[in-house]
Structure formats: structure tokens, C-alpha cells
N, CA, C and O atoms as a GROMACS GRO file, in nm:
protein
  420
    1UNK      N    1   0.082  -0.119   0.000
    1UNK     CA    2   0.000   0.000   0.000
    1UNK      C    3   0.087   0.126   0.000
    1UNK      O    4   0.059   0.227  -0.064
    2UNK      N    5   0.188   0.110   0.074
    2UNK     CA    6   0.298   0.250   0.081
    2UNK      C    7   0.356   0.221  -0.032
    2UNK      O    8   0.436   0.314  -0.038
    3UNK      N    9   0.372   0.164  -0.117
    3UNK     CA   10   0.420   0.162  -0.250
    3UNK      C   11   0.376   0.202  -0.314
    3UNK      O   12   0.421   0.295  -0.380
    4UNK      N   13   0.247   0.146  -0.327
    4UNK     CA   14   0.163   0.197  -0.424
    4UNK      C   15   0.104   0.331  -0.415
    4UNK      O   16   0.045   0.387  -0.508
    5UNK      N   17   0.118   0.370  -0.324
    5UNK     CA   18   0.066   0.533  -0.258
    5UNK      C   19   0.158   0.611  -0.287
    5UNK      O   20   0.122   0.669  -0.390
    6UNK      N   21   0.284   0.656  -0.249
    6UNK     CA   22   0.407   0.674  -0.277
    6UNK      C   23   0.387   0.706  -0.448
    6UNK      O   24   0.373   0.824  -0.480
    7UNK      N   25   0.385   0.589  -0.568
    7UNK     CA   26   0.423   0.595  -0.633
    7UNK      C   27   0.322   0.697  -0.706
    7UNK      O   28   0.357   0.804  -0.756
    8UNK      N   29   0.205   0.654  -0.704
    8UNK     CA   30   0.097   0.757  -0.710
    8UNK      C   31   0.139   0.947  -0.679
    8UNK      O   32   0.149   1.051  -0.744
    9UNK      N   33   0.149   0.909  -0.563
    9UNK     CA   34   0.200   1.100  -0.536
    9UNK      C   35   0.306   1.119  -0.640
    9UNK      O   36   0.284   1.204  -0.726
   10UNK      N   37   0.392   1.066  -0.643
   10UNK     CA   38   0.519   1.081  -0.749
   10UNK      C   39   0.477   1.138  -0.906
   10UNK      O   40   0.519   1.235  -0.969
   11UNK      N   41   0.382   1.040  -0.938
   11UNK     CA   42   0.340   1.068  -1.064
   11UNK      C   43   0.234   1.177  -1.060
   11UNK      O   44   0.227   1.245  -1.162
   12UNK      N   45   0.138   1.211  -0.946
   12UNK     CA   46   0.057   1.295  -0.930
   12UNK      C   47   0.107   1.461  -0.875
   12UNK      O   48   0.051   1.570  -0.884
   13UNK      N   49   0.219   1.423  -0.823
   13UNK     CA   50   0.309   1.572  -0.816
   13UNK      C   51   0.394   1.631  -0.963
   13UNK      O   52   0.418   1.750  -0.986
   14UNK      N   53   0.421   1.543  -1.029
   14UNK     CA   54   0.487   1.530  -1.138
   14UNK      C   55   0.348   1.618  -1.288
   14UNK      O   56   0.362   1.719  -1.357
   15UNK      N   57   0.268   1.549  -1.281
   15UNK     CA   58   0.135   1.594  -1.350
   15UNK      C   59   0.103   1.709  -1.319
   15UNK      O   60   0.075   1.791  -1.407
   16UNK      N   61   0.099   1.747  -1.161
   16UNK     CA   62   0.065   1.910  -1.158
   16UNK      C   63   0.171   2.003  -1.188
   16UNK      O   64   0.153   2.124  -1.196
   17UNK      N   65   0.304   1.934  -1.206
   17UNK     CA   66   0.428   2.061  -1.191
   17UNK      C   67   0.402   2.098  -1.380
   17UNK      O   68   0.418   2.205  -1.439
   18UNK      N   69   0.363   1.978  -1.429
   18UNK     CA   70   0.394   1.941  -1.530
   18UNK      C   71   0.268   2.009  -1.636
   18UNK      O   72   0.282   2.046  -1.753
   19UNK      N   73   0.121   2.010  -1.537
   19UNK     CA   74  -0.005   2.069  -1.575
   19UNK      C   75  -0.036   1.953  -1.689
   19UNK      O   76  -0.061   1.997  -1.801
   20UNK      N   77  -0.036   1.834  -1.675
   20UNK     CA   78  -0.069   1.706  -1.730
   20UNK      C   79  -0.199   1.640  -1.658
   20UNK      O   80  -0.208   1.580  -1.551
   21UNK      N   81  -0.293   1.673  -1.751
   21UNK     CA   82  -0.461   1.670  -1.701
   21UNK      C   83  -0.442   1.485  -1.715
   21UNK      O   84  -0.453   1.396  -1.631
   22UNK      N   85  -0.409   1.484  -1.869
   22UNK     CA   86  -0.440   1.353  -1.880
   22UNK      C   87  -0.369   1.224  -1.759
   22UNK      O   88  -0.435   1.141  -1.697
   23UNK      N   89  -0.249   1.240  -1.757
   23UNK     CA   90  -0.213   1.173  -1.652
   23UNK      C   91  -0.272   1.156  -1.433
   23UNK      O   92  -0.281   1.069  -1.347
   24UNK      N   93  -0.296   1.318  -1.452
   24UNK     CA   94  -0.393   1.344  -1.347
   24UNK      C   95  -0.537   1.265  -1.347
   24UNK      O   96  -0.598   1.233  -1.245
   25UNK      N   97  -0.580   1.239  -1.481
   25UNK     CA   98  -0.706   1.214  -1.513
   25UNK      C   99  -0.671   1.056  -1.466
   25UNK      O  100  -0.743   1.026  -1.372
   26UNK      N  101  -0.603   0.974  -1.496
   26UNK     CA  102  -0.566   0.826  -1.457
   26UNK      C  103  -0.537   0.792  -1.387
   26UNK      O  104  -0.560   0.671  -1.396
   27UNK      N  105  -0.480   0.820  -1.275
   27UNK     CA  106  -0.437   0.815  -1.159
   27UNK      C  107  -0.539   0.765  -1.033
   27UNK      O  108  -0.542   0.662  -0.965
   28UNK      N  109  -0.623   0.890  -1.036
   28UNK     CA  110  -0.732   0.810  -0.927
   28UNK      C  111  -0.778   0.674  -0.946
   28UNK      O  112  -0.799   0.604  -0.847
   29UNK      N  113  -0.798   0.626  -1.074
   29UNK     CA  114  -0.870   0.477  -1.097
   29UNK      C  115  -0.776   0.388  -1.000
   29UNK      O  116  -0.824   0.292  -0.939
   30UNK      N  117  -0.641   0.424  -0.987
   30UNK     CA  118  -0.572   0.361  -0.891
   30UNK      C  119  -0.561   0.344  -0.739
   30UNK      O  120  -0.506   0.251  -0.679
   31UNK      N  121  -0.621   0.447  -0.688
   31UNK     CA  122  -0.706   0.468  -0.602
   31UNK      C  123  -0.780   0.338  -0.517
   31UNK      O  124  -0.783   0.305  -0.398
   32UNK      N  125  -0.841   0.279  -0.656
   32UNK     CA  126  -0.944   0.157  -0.604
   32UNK      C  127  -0.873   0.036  -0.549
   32UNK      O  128  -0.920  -0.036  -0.462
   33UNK      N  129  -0.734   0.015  -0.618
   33UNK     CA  130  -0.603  -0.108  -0.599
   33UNK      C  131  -0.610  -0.056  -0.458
   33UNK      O  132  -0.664  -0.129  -0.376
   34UNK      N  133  -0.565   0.054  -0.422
   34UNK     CA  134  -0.528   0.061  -0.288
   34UNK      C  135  -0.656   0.007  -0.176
   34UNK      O  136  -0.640  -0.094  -0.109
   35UNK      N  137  -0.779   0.090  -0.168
   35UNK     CA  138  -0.897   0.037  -0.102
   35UNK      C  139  -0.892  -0.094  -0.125
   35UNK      O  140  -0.886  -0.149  -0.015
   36UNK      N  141  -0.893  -0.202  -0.240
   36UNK     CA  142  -0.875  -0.328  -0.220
   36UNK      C  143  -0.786  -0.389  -0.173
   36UNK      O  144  -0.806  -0.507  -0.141
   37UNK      N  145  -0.659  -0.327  -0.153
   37UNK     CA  146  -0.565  -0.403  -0.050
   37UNK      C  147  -0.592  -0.361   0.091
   37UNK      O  148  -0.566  -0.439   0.182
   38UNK      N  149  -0.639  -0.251   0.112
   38UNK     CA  150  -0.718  -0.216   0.239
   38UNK      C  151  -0.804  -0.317   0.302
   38UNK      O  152  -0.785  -0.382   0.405
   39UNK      N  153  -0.889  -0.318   0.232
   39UNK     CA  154  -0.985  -0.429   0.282
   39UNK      C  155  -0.962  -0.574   0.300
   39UNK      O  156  -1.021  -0.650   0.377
   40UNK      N  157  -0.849  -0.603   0.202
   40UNK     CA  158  -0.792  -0.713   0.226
   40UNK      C  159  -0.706  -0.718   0.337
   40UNK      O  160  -0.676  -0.835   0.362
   41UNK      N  161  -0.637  -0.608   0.440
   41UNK     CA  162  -0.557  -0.616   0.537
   41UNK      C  163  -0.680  -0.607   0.595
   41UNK      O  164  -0.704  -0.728   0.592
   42UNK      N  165  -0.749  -0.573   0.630
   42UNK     CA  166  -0.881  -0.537   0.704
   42UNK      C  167  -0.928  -0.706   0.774
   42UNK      O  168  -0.924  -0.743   0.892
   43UNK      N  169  -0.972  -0.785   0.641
   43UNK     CA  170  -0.985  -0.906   0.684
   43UNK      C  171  -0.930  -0.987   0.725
   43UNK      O  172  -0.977  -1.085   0.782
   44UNK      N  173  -0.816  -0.964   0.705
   44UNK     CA  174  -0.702  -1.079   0.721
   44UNK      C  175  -0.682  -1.033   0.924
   44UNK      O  176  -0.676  -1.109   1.021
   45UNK      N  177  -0.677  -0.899   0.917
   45UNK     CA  178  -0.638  -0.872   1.016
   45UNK      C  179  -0.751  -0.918   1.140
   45UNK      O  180  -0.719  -0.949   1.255
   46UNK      N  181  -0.890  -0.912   1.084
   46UNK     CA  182  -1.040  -0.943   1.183
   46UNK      C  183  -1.051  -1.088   1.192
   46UNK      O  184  -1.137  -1.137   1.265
   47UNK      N  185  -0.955  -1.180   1.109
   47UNK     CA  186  -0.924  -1.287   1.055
   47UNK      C  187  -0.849  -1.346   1.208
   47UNK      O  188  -0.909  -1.425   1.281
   48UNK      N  189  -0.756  -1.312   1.228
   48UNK     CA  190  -0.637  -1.304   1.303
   48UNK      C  191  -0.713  -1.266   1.428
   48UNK      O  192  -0.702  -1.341   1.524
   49UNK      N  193  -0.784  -1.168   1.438
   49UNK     CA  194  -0.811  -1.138   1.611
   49UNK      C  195  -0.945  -1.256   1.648
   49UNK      O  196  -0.973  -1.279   1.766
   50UNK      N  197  -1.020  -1.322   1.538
   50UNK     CA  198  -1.081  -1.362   1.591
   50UNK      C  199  -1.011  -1.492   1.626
   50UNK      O  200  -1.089  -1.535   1.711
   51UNK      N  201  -0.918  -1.580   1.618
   51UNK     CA  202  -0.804  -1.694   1.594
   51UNK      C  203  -0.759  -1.691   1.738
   51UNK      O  204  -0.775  -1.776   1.825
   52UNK      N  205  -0.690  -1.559   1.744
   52UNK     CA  206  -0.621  -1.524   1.871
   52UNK      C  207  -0.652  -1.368   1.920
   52UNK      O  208  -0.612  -1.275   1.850
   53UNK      N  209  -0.743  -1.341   2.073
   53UNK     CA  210  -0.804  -1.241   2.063
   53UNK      C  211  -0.697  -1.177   2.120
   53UNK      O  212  -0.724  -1.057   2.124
   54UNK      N  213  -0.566  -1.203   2.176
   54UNK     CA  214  -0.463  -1.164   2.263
   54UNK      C  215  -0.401  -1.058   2.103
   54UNK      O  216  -0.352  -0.947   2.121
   55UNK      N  217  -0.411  -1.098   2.006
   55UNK     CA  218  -0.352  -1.033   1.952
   55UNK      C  219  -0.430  -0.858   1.882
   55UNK      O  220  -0.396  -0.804   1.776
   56UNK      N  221  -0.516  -0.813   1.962
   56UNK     CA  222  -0.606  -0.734   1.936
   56UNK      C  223  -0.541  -0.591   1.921
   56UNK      O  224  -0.603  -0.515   1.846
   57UNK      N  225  -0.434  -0.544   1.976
   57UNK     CA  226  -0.395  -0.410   2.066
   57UNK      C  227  -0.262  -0.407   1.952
   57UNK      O  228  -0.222  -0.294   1.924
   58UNK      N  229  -0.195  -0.520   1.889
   58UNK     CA  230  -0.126  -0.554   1.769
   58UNK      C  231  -0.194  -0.498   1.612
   58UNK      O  232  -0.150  -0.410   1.538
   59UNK      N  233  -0.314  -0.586   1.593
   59UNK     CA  234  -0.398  -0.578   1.499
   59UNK      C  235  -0.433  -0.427   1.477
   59UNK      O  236  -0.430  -0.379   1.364
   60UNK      N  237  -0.462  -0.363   1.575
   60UNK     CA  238  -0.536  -0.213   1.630
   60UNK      C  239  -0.431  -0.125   1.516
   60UNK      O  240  -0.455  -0.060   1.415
   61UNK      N  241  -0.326  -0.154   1.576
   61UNK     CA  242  -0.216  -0.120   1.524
   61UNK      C  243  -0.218  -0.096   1.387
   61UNK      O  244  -0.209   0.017   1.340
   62UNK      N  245  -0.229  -0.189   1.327
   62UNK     CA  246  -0.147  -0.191   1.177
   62UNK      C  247  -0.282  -0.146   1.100
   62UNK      O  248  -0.284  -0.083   0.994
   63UNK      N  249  -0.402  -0.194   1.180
   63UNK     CA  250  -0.530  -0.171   1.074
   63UNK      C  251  -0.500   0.014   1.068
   63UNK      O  252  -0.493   0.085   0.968
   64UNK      N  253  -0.490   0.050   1.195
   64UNK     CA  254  -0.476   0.217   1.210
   64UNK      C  255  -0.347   0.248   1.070
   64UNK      O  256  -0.360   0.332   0.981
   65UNK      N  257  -0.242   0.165   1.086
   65UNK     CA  258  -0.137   0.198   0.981
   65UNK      C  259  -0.219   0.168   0.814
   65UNK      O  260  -0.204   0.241   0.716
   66UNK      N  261  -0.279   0.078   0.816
   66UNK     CA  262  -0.348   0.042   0.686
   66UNK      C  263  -0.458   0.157   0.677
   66UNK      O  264  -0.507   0.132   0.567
   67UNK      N  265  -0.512   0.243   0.715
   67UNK     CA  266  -0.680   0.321   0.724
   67UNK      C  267  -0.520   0.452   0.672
   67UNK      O  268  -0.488   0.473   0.555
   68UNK      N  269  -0.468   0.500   0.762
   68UNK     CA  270  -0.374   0.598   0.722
   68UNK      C  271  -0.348   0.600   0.576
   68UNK      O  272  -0.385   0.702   0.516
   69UNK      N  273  -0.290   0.502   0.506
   69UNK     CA  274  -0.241   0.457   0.391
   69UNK      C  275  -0.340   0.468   0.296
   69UNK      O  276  -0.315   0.529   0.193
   70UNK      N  277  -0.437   0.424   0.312
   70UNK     CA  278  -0.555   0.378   0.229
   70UNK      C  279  -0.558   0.577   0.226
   70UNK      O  280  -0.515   0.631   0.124
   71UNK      N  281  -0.607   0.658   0.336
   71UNK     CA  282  -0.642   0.801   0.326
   71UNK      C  283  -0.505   0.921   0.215
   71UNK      O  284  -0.522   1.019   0.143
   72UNK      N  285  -0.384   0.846   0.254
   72UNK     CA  286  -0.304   0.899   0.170
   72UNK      C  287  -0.346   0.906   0.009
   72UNK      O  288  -0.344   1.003  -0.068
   73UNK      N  289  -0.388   0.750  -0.015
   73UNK     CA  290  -0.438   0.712  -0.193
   73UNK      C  291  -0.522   0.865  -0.202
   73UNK      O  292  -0.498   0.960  -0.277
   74UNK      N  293  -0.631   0.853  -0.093
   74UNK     CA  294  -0.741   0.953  -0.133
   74UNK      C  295  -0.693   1.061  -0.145
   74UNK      O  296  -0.754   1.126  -0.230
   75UNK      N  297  -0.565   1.142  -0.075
   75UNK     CA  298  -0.557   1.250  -0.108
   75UNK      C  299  -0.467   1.306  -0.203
   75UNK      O  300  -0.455   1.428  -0.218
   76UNK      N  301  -0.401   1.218  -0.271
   76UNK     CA  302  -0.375   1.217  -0.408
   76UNK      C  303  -0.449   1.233  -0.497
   76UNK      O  304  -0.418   1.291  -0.601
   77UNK      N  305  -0.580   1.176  -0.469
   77UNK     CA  306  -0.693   1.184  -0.560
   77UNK      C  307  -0.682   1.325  -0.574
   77UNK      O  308  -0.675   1.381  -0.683
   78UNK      N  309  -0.680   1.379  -0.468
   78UNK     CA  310  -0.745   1.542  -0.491
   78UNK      C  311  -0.634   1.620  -0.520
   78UNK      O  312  -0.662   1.727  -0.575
   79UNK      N  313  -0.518   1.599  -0.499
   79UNK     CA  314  -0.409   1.636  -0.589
   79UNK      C  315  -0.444   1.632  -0.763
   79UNK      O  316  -0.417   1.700  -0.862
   80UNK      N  317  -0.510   1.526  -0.734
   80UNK     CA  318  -0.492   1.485  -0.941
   80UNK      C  319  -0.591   1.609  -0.961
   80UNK      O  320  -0.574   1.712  -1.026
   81UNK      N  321  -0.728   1.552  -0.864
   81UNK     CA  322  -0.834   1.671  -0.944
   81UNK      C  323  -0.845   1.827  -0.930
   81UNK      O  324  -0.932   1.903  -0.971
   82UNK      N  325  -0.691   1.860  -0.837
   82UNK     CA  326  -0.667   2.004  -0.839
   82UNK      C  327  -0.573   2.061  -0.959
   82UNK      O  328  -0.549   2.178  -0.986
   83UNK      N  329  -0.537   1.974  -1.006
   83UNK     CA  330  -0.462   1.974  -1.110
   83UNK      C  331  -0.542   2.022  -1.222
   83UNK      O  332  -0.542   2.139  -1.262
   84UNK      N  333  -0.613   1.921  -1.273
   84UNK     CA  334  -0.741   1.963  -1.359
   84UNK      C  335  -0.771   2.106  -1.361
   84UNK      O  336  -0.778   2.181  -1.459
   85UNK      N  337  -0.788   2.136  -1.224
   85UNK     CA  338  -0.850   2.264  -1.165
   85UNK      C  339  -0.792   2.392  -1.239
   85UNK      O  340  -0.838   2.491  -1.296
   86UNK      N  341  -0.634   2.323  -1.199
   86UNK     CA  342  -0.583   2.434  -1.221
   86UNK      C  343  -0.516   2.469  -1.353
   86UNK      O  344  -0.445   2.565  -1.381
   87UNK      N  345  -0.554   2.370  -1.424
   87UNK     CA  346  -0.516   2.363  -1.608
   87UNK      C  347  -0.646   2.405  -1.650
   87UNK      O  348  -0.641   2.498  -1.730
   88UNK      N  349  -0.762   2.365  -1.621
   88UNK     CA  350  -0.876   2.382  -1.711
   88UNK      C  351  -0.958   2.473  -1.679
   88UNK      O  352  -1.031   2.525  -1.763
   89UNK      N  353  -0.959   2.520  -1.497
   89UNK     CA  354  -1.046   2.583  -1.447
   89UNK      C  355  -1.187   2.592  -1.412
   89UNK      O  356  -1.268   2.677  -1.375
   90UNK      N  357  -1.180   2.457  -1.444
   90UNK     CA  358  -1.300   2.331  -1.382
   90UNK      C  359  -1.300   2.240  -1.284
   90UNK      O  360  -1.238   2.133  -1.294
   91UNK      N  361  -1.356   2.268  -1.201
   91UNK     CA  362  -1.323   2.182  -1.070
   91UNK      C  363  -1.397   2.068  -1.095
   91UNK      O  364  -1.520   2.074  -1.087
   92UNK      N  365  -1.326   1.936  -1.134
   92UNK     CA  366  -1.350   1.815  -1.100
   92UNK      C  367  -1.333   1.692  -1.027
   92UNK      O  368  -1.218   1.660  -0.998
   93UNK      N  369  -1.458   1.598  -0.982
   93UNK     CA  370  -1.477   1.542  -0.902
   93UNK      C  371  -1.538   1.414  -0.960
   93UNK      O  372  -1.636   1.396  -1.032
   94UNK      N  373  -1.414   1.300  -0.886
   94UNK     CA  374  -1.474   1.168  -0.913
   94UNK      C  375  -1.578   1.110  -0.893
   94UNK      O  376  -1.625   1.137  -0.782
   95UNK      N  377  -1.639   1.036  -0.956
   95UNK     CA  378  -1.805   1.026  -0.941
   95UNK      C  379  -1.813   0.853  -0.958
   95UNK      O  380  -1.896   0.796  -0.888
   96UNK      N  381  -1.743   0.786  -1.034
   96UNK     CA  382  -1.760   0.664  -1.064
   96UNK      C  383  -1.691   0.595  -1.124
   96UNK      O  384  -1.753   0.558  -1.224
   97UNK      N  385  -1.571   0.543  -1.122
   97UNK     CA  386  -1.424   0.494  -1.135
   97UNK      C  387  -1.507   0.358  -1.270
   97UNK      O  388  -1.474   0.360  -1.389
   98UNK      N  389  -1.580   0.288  -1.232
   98UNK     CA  390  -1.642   0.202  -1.331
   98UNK      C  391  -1.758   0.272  -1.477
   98UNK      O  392  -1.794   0.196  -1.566
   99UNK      N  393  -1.795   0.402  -1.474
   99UNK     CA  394  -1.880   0.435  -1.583
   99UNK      C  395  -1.834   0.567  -1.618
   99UNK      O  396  -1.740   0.602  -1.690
  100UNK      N  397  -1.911   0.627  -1.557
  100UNK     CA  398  -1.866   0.811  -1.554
  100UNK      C  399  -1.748   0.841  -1.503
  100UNK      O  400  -1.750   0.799  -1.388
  101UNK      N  401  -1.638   0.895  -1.528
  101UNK     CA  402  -1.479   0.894  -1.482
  101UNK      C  403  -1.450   1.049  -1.412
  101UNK      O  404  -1.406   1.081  -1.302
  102UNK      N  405  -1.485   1.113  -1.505
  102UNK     CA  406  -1.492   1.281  -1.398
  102UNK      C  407  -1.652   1.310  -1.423
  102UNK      O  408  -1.733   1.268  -1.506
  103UNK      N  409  -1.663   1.407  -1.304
  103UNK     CA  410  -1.786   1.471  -1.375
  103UNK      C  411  -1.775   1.642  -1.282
  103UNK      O  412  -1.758   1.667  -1.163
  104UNK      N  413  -1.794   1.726  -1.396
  104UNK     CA  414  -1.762   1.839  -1.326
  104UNK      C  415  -1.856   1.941  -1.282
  104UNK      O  416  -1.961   1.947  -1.344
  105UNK      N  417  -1.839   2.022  -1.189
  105UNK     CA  418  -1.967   2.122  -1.169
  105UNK      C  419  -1.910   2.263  -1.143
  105UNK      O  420  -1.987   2.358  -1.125
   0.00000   0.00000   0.00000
């Protein structure tokens, strides 16, 4: 997840220095990889405390480190779509990663 988050900002800092909508524009769909490895530490981890409940105050832990991580993806998102913002002067906002991709108001 810190990889993949990380690499994201990289390319999403890079797009705004750069005023690269289109690359800004792709970025969030990646977004969703991260929430799915989220949820997958999520279970694994509710997985684990129910197995062994001693390990709860451990688990607490890393899920808090995984929810952090997962919030980083998101605010890249809004990196990308300030970007937009600030090339097109349209403030856009993700609406539906599977149909509608921006939609602006």
C-alpha cells in the first residue's frame, strides 16, 4: 500500500508541476487497488483477532497503519483533481471509477 501510494504522489506531483490533465485524469482509478488491499488487510487482520483475541492491541495497530495509507491514496486523488483545476479551471470530481470517470460542476 505505501508503494503503491508513494508511487501515485510521485506521478501525481509530477502531473501538476507538469499541468498534465491527462495523466492526473488516470491516476485516481488507482485509487481503487489501494482500497482493495485495504480491505484485504482489514480481513485478514479481523481474521487473526478472531483466531487469537490476545492479539487485538497488535492488529489495532497496523489496521490504524493500513486506514492511514488507504487516506493517503485519497488524497492524491485530490491532488490529481486540483490539477485539472488548475489547467482547465473546472473543478473536477470523481463520481464513478467504473462508468462516468470525472464529472464536473
Amino acid at each position: 500500500m505505501a508503494q503503491k501510494g508513494a508511487d501515485m504522489l510521485h506521478r501525481a506531483l509530477t502531473a501538476f508541476v507538469e499541468e498534465d490533465i491527462q495523466t492526473a485524469q488516470k491516476i485516481p482509478a488507482e485509487d481503487d487497488e489501494v482500497d482493495a488491499l485495504f480491505n484485504q488487510v482489514y480481513r485478514e487482520l479481523m481474521t487473526l483477532v478472531i483466531a487469537d483475541p490476545t492479539s487485538i492491541e497488535r492488529a489495532n495497530w497496523l489496521l490504524w497503519t493500513a486506514h492511514n495509507l488507504e487516506r493517503f491514496a485519497d488524497r492524491v486523488t485530490n491532488i490529481c483533481e486540483r490539477t485539472v483545476f488548475v489547467v482547465t479551471g473546472k473543478l473536477a470530481e470523481i463520481s464513478d471509477t467504473d462508468s462516468e470517470f470525472w464529472k464536473t460542476s
